[in-house]
Z-matrix of the N, CA and C atoms (Angstrom, degrees):
N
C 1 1.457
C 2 1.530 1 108.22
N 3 1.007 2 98.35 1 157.30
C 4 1.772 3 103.95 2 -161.27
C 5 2.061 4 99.56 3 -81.65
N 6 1.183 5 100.83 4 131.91
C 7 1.525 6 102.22 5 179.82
C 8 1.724 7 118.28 6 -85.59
N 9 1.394 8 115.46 7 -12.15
C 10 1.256 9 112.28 8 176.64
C 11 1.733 10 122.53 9 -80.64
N 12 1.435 11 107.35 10 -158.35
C 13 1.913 12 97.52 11 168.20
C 14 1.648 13 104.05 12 -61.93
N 15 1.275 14 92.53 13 161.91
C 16 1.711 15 116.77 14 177.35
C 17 1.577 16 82.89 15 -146.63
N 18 2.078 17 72.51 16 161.17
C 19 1.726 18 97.92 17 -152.77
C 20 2.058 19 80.32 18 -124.95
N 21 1.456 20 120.54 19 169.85
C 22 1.193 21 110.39 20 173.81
C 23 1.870 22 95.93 21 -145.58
N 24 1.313 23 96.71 22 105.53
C 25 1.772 24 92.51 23 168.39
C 26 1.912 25 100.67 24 -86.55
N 27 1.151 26 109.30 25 166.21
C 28 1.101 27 134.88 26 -173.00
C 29 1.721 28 111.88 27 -152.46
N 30 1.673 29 112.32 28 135.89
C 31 1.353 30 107.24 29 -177.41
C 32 1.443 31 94.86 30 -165.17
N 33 1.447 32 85.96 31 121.75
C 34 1.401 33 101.73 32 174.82
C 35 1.761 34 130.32 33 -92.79
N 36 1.093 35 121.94 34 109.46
C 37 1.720 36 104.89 35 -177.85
C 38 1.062 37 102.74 36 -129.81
N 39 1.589 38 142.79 37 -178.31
C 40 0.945 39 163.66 38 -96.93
C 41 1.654 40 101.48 39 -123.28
N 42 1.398 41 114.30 40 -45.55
C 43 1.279 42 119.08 41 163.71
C 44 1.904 43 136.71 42 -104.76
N 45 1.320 44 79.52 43 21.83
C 46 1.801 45 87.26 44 -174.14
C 47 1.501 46 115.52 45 177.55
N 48 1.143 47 105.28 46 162.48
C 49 1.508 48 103.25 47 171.65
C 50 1.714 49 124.95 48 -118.19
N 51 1.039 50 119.93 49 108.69
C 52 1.865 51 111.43 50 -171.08
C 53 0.912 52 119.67 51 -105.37
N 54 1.822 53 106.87 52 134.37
C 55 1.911 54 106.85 53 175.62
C 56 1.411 55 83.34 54 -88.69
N 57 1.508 56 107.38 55 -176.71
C 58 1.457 57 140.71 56 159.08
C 59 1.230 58 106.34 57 -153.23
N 60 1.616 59 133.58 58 134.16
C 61 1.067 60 145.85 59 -170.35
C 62 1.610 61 100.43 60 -106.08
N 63 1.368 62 137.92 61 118.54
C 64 1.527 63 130.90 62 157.76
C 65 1.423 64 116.29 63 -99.49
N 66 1.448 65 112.68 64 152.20
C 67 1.439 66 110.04 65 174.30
C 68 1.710 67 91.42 66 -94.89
N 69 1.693 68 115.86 67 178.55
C 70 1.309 69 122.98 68 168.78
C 71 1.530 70 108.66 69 -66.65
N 72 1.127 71 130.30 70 10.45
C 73 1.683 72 109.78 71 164.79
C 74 1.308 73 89.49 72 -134.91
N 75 1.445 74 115.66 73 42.53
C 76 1.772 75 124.82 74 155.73
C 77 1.863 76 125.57 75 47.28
N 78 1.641 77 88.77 76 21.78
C 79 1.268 78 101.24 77 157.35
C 80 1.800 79 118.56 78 -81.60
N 81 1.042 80 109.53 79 155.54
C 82 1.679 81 127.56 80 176.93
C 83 0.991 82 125.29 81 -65.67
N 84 1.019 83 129.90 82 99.74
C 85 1.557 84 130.05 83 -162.15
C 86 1.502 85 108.61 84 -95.35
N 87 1.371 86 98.69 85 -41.37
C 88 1.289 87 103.26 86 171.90
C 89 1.338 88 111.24 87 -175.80
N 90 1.686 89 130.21 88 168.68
C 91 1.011 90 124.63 89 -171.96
C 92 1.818 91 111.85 90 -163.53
N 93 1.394 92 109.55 91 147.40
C 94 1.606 93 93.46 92 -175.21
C 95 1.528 94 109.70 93 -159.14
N 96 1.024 95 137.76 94 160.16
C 97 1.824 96 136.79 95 -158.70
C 98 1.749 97 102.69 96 -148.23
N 99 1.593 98 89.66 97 121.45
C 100 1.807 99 89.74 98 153.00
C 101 1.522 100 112.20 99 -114.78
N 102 1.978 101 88.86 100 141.49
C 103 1.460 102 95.95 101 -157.71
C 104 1.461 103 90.98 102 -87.71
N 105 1.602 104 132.91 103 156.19
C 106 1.311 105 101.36 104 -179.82
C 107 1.643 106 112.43 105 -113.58
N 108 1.388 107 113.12 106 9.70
C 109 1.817 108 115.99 107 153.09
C 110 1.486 109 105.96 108 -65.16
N 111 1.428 110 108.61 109 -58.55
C 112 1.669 111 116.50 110 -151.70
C 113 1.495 112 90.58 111 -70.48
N 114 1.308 113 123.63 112 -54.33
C 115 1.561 114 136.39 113 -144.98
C 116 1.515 115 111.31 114 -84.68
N 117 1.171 116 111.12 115 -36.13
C 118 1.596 117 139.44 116 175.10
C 119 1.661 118 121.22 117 -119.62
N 120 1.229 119 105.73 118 48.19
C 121 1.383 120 106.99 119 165.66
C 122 1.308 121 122.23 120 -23.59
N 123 1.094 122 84.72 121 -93.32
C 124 2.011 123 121.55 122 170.89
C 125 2.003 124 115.11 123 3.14
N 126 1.403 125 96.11 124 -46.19
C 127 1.526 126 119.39 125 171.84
C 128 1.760 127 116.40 126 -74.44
N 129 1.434 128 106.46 127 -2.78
C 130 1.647 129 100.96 128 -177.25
C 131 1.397 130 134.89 129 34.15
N 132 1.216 131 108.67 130 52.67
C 133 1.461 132 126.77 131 169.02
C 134 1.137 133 114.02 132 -83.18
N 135 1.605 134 111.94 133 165.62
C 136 1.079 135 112.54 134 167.54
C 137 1.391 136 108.76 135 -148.40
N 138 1.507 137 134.60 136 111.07
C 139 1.474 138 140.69 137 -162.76
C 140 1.525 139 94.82 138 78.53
N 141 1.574 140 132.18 139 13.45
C 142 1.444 141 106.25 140 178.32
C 143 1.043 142 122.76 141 97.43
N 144 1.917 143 94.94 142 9.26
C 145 1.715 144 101.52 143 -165.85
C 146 1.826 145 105.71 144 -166.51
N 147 1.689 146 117.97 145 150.45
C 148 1.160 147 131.70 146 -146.43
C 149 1.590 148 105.35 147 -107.41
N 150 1.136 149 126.23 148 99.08
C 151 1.837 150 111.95 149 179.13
C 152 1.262 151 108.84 150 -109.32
N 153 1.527 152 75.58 151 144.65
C 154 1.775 153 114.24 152 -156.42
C 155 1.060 154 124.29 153 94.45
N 156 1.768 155 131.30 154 -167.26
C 157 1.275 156 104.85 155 15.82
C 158 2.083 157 100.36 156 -89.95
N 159 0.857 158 125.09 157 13.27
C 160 1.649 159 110.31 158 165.13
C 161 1.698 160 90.83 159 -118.67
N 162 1.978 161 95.94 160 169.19
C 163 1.131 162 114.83 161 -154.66
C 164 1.612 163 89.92 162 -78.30
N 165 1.779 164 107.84 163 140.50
C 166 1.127 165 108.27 164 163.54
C 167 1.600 166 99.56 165 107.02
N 168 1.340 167 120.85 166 -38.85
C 169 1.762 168 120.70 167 -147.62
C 170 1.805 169 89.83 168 -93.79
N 171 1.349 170 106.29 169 119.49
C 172 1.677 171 115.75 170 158.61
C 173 1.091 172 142.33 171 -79.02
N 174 1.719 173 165.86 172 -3.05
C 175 1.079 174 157.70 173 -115.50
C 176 1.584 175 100.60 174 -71.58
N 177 1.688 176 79.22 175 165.27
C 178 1.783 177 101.92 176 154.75
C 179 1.416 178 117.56 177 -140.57
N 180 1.018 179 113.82 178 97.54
C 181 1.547 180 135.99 179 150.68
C 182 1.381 181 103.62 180 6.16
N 183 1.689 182 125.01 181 116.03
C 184 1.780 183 143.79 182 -155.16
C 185 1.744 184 75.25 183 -104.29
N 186 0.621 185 147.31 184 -45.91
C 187 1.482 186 129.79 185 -162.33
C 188 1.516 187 109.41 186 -95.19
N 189 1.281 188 110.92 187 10.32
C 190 1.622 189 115.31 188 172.29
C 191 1.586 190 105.92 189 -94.09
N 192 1.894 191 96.19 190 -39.94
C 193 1.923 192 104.68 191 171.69
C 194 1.310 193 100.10 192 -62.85
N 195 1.081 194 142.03 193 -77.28
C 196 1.461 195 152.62 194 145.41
C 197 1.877 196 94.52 195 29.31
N 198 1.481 197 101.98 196 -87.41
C 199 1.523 198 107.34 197 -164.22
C 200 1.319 199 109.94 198 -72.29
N 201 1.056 200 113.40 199 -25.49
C 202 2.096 201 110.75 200 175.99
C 203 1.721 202 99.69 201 -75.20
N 204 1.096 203 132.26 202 -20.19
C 205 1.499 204 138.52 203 159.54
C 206 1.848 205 95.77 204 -39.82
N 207 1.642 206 94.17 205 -81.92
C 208 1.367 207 110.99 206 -169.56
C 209 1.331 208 107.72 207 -40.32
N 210 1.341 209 123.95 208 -65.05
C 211 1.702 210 124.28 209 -177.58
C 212 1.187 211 110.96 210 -53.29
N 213 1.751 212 120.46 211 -49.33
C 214 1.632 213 118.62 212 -172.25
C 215 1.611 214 102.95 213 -26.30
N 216 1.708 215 110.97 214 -72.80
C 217 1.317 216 141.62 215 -157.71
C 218 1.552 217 101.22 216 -63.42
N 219 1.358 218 113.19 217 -29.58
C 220 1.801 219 107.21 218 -179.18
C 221 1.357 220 121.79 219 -71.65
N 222 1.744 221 96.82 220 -31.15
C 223 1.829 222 116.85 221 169.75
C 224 1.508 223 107.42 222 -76.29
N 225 0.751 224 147.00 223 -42.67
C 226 1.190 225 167.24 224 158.35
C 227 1.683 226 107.12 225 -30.41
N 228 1.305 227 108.51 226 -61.78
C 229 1.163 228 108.60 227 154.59
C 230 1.169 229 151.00 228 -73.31
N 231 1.721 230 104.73 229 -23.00
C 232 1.361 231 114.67 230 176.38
C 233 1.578 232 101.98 231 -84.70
N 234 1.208 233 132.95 232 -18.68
C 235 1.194 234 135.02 233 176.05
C 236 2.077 235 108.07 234 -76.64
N 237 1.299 236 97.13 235 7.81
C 238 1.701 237 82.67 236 170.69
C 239 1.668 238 115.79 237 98.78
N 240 0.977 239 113.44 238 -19.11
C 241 1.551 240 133.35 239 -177.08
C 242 1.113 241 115.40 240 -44.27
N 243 1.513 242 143.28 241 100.75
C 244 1.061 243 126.82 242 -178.04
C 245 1.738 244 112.18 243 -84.91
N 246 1.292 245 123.75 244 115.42
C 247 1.430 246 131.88 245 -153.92
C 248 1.470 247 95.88 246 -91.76
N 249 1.498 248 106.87 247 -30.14
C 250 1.599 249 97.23 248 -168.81
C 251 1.489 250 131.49 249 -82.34
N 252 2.031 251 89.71 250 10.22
C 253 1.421 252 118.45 251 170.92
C 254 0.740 253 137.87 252 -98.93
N 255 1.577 254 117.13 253 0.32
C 256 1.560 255 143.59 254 160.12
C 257 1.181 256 104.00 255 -71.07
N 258 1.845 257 96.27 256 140.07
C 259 1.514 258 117.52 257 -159.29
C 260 1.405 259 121.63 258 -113.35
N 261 1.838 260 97.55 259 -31.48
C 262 1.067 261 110.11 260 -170.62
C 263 2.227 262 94.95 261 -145.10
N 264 1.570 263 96.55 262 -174.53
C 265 1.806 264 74.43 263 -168.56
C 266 1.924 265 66.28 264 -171.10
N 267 1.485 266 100.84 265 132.95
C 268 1.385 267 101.38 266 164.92
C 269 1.342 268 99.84 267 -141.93
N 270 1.554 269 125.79 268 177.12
C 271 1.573 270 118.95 269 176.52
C 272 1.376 271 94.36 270 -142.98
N 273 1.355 272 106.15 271 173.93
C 274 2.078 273 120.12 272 158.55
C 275 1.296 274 110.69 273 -138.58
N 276 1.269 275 120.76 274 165.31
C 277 1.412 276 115.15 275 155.67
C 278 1.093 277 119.06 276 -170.04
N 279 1.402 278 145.08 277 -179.91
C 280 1.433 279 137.34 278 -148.47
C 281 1.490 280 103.65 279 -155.25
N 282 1.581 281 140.24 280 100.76
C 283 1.011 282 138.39 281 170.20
C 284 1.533 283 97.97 282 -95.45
N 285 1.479 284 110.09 283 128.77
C 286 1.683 285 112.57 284 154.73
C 287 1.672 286 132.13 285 -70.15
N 288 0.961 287 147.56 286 139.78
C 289 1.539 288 124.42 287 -172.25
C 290 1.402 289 96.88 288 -153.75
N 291 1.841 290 110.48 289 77.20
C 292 1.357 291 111.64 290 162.04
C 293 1.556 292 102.92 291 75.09
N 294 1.192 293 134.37 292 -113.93
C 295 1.501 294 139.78 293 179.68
C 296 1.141 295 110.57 294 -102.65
N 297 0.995 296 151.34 295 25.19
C 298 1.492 297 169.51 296 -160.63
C 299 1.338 298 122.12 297 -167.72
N 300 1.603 299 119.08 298 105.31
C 301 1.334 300 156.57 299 156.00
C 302 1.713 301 95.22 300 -51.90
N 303 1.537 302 134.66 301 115.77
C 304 1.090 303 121.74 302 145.88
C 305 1.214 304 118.36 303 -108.54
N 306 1.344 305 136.11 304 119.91
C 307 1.518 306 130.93 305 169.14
C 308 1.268 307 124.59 306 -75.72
N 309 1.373 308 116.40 307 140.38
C 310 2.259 309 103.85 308 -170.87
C 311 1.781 310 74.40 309 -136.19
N 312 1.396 311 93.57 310 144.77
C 313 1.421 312 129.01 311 144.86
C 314 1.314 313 114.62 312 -136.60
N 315 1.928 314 93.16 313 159.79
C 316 1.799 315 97.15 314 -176.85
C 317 1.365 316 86.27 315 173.85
């Protein structure tokens, strides 16, 4: 694992959540995804997402993002990662809303 700064992308979509680890010359140090069907059963999704309860309406369960948070960071760690060498930390993510694509970064 790389001993200098580390960078932490984060991206959230519809079916998972992904780190990416960069070194300072923005090579990959490492990288890892919770899927949240496979990874998060328990929440009964399906694509990452809840139908109903009216016809048409989708959610995804905030405490399913919530716990793939928790796991991301546990793999992350159990994989060797030194976290306390991250320098910087950015995210994205993509909610759909009917006819409207909204994109969030932060």
């Amino acid at each position: 694992m790389s001993s200098g700064p580390l960078f932490l992308g984060l991206d959230l979509s519809t079916q998972q959540l992904k780190a990416l680890i960069l070194d300072k010359d923005s090579r990959t140090v490492h990288q890892v995804a919770v899927h949240f069907d496979r990874d998060l059963p328990h929440h009964g999704t399906k694509n990452g997402a809840l139908q109903g309860p009216d016809k048409g309406e989708v959610t995804s369960p905030v405490h399913m993002w919530l716990e793939a948070v928790d796991l991301l960071f546990a793999r992350l760690h159990g994989a060797g990662v030194d976290l306390g060498a991250v320098m910087a930390v950015s995210g994205a993510g993509q909610v759909a809303h009917t006819r409207d694509l909204i994109a969030l970064s932060f």
